[in-house]
C-alpha positions as CSV (number, residue, x, y, z in Angstrom):
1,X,66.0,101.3,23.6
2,X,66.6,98.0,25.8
3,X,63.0,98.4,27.3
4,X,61.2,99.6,24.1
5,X,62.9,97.8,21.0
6,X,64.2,94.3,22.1
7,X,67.9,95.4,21.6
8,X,69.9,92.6,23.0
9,X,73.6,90.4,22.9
10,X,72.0,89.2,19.6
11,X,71.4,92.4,17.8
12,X,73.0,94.6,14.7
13,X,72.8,97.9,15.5
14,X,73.1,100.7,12.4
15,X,73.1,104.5,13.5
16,X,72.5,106.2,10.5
17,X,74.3,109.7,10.5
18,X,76.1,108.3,13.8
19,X,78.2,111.4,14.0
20,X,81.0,110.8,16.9
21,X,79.1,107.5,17.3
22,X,77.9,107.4,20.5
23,X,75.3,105.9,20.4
24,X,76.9,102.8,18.4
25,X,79.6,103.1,21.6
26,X,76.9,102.7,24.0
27,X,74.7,99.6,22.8
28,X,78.1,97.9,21.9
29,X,79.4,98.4,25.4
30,X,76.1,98.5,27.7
31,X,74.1,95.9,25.9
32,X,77.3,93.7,23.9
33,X,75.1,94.1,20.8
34,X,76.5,91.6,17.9
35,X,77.3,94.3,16.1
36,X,77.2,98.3,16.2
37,X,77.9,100.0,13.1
38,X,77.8,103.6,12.5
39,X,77.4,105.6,8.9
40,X,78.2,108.7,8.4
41,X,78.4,111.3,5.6
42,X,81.6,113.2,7.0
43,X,84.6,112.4,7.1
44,X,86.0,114.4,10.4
45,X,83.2,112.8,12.2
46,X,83.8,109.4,10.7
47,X,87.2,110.0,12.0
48,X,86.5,111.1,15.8
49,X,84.3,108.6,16.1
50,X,87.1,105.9,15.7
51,X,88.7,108.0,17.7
52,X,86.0,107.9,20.5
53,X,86.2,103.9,19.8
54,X,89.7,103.9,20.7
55,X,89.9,106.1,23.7
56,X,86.8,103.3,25.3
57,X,88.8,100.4,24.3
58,X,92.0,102.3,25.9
59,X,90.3,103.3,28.9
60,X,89.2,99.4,29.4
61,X,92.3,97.9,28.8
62,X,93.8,100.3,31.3
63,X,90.9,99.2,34.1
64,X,91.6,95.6,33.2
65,X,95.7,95.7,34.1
66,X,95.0,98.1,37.0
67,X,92.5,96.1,38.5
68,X,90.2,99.1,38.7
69,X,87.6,97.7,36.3
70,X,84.7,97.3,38.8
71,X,83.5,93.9,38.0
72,X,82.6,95.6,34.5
73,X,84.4,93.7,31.3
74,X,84.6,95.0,28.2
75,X,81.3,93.8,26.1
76,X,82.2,95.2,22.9
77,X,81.7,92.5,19.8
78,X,82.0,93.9,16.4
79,X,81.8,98.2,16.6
80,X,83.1,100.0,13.6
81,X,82.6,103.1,11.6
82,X,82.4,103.9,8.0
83,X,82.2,106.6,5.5
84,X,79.2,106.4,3.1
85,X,76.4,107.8,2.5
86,X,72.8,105.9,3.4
87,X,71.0,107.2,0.0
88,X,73.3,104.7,-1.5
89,X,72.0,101.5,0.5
90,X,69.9,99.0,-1.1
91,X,68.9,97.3,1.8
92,X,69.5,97.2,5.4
93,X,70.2,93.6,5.6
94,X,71.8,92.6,8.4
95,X,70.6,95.1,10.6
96,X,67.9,94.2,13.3
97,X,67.8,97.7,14.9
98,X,67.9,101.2,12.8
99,X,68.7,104.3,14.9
100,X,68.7,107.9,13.6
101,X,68.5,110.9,16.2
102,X,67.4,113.3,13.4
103,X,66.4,113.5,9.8
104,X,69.1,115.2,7.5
């Protein structure tokens, strides 16, 4: 997506359908998007998805105190996760990048 779509520090990222949200995860830590937000329909995957969200932003603070963070810092901005459905969306204002992996 870097190479392809211009996805960059500056970005707003929407995964539509984002599931556990790893793709959201990923541009938000790899690329420090401005803001990755995933939308999803279901409620257990809204949920395990913050839970994924959590569990990165564990795993870094732990590197951080133990000193075993490999030069890497945590790059994550704004990530977050909500329950709704995209059929309901008027406009994808503020997004500048749209990701869906399939079509429901």
């Amino acid at each position: 997506m870097i190479d392809h779509t211009g996805l960059s520090q500056e970005s707003r990222f929407i995964d539509i359908g984002c599931g556990l949200g790893k793709p959201s995860l990923h541009v938000a830590q790899q690329v420090g998007v401005e803001l990755a937000f995933g939308l999803e329909v279901e409620p257990l995957r809204v949920y395990l998805g913050m839970h994924n969200l959590r569990a990165v932003l564990e795993a870094a603070m732990l590197d951080s105190r133990n000193g075993t963070n490999s030069g890497e810092k945590l790059r994550v901005k704004v990530c977050f996760f909500a329950l709704g459905d995209i059929t309901e969306v008027t406009s994808l204002d503020p997004f500048t990048h749209v990701y869906m992996f399939d079509t429901g």
